[in-house]
C-alpha positions in Angstrom: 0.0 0.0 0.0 1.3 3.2 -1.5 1.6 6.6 1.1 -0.9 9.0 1.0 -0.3 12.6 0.2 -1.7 15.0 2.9 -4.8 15.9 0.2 -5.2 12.8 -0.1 -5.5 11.7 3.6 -7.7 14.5 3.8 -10.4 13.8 0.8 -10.3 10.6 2.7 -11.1 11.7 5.9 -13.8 14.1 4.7 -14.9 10.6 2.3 -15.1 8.5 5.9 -17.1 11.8 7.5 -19.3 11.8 4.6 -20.3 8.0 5.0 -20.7 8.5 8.6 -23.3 11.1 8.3 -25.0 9.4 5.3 -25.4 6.5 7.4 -27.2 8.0 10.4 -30.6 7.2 8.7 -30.2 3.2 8.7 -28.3 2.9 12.0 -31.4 2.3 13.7 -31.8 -1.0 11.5 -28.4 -2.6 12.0 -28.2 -1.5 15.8 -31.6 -2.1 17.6 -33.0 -0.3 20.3 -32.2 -2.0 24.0 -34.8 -1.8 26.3 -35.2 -2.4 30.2 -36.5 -5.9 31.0 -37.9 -5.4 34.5 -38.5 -1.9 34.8 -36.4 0.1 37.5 -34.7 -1.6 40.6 -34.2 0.6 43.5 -31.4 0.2 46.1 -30.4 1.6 49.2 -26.8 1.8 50.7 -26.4 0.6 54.2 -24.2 -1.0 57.2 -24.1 -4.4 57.4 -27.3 -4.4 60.1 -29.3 -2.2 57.8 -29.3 0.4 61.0 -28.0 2.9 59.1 -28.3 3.9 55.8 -27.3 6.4 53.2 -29.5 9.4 52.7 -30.2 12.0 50.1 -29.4 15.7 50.4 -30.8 18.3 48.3 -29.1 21.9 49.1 -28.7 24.3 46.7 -30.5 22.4 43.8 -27.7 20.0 43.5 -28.4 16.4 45.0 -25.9 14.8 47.4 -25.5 10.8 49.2 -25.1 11.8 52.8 -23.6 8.7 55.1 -23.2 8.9 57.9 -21.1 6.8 60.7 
């Protein structure tokens, strides 16, 4: 295989771009769509007694795990 010239890398980059973009309508048919199977699962972070567990702090509009000892 022969070097490529730099306008030649680049037509090919811009070729590879091209063919991405032009693709974007049909990904949906060779990738399919994955889906949860049992909805969603809820946990909670504790001590090995389940005595104490983690909580959730929400100051300032930002949310935080609060544990505790």
């Amino acid at each position: 295989m022969k070097n490529l010239t730099t306008p030649q890398a680049i037509l090919c980059g811009f070729g590879l771009v091209a063919l991405a973009i032009a693709s974007i309508p049909y990904s949906s048919q060779i990738v399919k769509p994955a889906y949860a199977s049992n909805g969603v699962n809820k946990i909670a972070i504790c001590n090995e007694y389940g005595s104490k567990c983690a909580t959730m702090d929400n100051r300032g509009g930002n949310i935080h795990l609060r544990v505790s000892d």
